[in-house]
C-alpha positions as semicolon CSV with decimal commas, in nm:
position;residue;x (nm);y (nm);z (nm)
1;X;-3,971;-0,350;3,937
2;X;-3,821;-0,365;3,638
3;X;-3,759;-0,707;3,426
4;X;-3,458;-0,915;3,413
5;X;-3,341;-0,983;3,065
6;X;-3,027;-1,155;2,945
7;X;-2,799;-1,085;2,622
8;X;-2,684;-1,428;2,621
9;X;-2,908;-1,571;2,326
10;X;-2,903;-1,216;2,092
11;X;-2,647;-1,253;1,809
12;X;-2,369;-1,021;1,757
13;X;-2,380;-0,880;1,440
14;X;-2,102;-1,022;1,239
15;X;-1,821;-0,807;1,122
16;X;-1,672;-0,894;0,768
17;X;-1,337;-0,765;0,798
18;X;-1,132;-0,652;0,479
19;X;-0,905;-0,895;0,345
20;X;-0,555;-0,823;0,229
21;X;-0,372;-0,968;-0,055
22;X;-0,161;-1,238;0,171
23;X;-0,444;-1,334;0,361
24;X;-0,633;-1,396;0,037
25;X;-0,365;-1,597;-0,130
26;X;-0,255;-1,928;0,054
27;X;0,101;-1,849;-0,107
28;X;0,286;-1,600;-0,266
29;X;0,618;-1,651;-0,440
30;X;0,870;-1,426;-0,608
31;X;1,066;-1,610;-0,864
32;X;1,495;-1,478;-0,752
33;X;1,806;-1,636;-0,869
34;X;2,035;-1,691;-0,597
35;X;2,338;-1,474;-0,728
36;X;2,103;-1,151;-0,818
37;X;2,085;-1,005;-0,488
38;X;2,087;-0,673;-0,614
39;X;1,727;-0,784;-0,741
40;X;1,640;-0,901;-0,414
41;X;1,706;-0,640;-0,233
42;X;1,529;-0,375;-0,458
43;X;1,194;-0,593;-0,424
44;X;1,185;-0,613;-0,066
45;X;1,185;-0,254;-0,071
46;X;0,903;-0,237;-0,310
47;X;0,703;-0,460;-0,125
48;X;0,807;-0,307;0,215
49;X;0,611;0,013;0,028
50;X;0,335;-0,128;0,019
51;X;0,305;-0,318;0,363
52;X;0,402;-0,670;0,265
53;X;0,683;-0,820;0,463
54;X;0,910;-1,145;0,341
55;X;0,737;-1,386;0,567
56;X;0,821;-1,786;0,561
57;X;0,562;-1,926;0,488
58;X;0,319;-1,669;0,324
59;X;0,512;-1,464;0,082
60;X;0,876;-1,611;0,020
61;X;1,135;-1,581;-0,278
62;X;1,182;-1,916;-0,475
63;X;1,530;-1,990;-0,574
64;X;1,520;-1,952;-0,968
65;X;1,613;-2,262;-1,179
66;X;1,888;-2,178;-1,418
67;X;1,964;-2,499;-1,651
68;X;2,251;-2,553;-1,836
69;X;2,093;-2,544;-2,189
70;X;1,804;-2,293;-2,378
71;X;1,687;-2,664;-2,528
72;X;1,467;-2,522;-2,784
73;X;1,378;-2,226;-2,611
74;X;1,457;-1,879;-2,693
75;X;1,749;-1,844;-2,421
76;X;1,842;-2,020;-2,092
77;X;1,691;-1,743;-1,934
78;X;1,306;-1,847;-2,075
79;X;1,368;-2,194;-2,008
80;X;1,467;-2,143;-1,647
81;X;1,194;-1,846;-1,620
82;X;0,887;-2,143;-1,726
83;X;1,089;-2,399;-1,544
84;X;1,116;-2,218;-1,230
85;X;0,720;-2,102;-1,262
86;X;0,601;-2,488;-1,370
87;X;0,767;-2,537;-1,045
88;X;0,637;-2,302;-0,774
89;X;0,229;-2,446;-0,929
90;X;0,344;-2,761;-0,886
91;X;0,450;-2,679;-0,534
92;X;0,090;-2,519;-0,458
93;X;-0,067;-2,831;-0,623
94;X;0,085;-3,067;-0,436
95;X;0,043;-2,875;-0,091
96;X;-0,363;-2,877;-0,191
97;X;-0,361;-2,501;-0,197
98;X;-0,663;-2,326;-0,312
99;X;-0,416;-2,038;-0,510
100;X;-0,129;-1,872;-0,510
101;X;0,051;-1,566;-0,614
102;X;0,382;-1,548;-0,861
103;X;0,588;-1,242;-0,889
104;X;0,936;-1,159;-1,045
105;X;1,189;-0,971;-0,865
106;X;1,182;-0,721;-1,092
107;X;0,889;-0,555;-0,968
108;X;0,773;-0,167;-0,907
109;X;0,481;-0,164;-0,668
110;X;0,279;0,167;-0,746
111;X;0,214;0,316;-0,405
112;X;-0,164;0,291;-0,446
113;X;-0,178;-0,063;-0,432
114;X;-0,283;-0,063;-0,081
115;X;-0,596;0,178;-0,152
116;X;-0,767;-0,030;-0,431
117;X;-0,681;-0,396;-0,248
118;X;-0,965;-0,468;-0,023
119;X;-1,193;-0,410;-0,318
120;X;-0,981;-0,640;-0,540
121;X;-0,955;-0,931;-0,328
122;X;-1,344;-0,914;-0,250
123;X;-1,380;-0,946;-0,622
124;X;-1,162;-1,198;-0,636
125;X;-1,349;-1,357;-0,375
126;X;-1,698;-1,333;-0,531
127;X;-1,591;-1,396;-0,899
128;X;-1,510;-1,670;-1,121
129;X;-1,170;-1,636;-1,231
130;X;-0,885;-1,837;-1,319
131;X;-0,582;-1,616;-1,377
132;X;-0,577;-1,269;-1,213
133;X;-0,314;-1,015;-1,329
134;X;-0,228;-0,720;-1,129
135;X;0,048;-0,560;-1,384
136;X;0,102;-0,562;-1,732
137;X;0,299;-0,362;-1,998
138;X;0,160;0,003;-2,018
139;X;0,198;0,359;-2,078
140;X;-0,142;0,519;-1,911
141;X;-0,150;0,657;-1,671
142;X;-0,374;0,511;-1,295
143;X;-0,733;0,577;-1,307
144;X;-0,916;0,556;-1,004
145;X;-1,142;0,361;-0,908
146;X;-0,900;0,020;-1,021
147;X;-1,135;-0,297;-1,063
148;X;-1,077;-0,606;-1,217
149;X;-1,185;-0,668;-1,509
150;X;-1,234;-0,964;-1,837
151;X;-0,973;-0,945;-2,090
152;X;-0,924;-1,227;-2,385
153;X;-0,632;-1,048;-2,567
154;X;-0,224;-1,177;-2,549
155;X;-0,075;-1,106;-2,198
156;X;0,294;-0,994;-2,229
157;X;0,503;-1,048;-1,904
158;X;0,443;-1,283;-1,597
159;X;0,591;-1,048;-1,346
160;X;0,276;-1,052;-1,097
161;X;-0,021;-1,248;-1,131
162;X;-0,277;-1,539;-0,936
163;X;-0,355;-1,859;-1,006
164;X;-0,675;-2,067;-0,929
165;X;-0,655;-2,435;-0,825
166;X;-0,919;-2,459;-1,067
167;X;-0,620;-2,501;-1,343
168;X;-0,352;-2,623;-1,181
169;X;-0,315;-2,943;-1,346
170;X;-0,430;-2,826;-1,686
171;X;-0,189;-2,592;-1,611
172;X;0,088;-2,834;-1,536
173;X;0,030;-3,105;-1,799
174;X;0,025;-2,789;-2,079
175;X;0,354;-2,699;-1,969
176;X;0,540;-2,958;-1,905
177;X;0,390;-3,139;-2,268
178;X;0,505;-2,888;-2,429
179;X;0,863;-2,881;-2,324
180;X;0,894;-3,223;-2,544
181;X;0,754;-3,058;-2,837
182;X;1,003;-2,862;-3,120
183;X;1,004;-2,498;-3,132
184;X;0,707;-2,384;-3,342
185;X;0,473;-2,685;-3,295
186;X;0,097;-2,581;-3,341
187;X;0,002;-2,758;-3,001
188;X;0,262;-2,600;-2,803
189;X;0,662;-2,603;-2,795
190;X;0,926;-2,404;-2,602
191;X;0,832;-2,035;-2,593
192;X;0,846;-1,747;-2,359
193;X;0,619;-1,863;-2,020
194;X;0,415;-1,551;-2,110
195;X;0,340;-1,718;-2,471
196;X;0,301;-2,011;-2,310
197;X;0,022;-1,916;-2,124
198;X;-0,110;-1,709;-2,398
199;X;-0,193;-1,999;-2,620
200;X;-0,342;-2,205;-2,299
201;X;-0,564;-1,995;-2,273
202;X;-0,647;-1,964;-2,629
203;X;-0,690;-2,347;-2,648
204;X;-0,892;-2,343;-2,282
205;X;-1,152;-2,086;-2,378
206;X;-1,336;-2,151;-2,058
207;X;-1,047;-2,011;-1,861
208;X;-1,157;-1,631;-1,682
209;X;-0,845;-1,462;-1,707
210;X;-0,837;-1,114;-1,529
211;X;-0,659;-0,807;-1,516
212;X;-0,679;-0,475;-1,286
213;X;-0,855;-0,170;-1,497
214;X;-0,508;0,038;-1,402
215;X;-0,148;-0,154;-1,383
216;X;-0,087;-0,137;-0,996
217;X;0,276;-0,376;-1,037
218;X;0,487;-0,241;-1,340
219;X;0,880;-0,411;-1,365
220;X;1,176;-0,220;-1,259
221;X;1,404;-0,144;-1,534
222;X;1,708;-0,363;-1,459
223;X;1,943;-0,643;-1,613
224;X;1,766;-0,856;-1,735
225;X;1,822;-1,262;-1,676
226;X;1,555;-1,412;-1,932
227;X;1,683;-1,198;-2,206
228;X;2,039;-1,251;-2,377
229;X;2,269;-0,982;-2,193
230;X;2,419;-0,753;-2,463
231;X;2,856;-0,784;-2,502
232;X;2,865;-0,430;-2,351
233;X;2,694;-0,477;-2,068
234;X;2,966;-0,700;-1,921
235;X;3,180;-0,373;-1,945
236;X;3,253;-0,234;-1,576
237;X;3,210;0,118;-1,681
238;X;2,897;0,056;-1,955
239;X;2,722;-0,144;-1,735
240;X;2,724;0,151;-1,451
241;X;2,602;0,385;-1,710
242;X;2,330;0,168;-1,812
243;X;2,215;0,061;-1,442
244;X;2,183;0,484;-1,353
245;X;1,997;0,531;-1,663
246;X;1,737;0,210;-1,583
247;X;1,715;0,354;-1,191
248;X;1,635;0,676;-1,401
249;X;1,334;0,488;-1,579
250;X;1,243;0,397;-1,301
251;X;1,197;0,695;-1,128
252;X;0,997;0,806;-1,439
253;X;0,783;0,558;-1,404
254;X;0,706;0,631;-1,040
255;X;0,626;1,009;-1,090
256;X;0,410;0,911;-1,385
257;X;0,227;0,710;-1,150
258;X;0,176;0,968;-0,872
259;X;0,056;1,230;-1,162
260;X;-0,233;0,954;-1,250
């Protein structure tokens, strides 16, 4: 006769499922104004690409801040781009979240972003790291396999990126000090938010910043709203013109992309 036996006390082995970019980040943001629903509606499509879905909550657009004044900053636009930034960490600090995730609505998802992001949230997982960039300003073309990697150089743009809760109120106190300082002050005084966090950096040297090996979130050509808008551009007919030839640059982008 053959012996009883039960299952009861043998352990399951555990399954470590994949984690996605949302589920990694306790927040994600993407810094709108109000009136540029044209940009809105463009980035909800990119994201849509690339399986992430407008969710309250979990990934939401922020309501740019758009102050009266530049007050020693280059343009209104770069005050109300660090302002409305400054903002969404304070947000995340004061909810006692562990990260969270900034974008600009001006961004181009590359349609590969859902094959590398498993392995780019595990590293972000298992690594030390403060800020993590997943676009910047470049020409080459993808490169398989995309990792994260170190980088100490200048970052230009802030139009997708982490932050750790490690730095949050480092974070904070830099910007905000440095809003009372004049233009040009060696500590730190109105600048561009992606200067800004260029020279925190530079005076927090043990601050891991990292960046993917390959830019997987490049910006859509479009109007800018941080940048002074050119005379001509308020022109019915020149600003068509120019709006087909930035979807055009676009598109250029994209097929680059696809040949990498």
């Amino acid at each position: 006769m053959c012996a009883a036996f039960s299952l009861v006390n043998v352990p399951a082995k555990t399954q470590v499922l994949p984690m996605k970019t949302l589920d990694f980040f306790q927040r994600a943001y993407i810094v709108n104004l109000p009136e540029r629903k044209d940009r809105r509606k463009a980035t909800e499509k990119e994201l849509q690409k690339v399986g992430m879905q407008i969710t309250l909550g979990r990934l939401e657009f922020f309501p740019a801040i758009r102050p009266d004044s530049p007050n020693g900053f280059p343009s209104i636009g770069a005050r109300g781009c660090l302002l409305s930034h400054l903002q969404i960490l304070k947000q995340a600090r004061d909810a006692g979240l562990t990260n969270v995730l900034i974008m600009e609505d001006d961004v181009f998802m590359d349609e590969s972003f859902p094959e590398f992001e498993d392995a780019l949230i595990e590293q972000l997982r298992q690594e030390k790291w403060e800020f993590a960039y997943f676009g910047y300003p470049t020409m080459q073309p993808l490169t398989p396999p995309v990792k994260f990697a170190p980088f100490h150089e200048p970052m230009l743009t802030t139009h997708c990126y982490g932050v750790n809760a490690s730095i949050f109120d480092r974070l904070i106190t830099f910007l905000e000090e440095l809003q009372q300082r004049p233009p040009g002050h060696p500590d730190g005084g109105p600048m561009h938010l992606d200067g800004a966090y260029n020279m925190f950096r530079e005076k927090n040297p043990d601050i891991s910043a990292l960046r993917t090996s390959s830019c997987l979130v490049a910006q859509r050509s479009s109007r800018s709203d941080v940048q002074p808008t050119s005379w001509y551009e308020n022109l019915p007919v020149t600003r068509q013109l120019i709006e087909i030839a930035r979807a055009g640059k676009t598109f250029m982008r994209s097929q680059r992309s696809n040949l990498g």
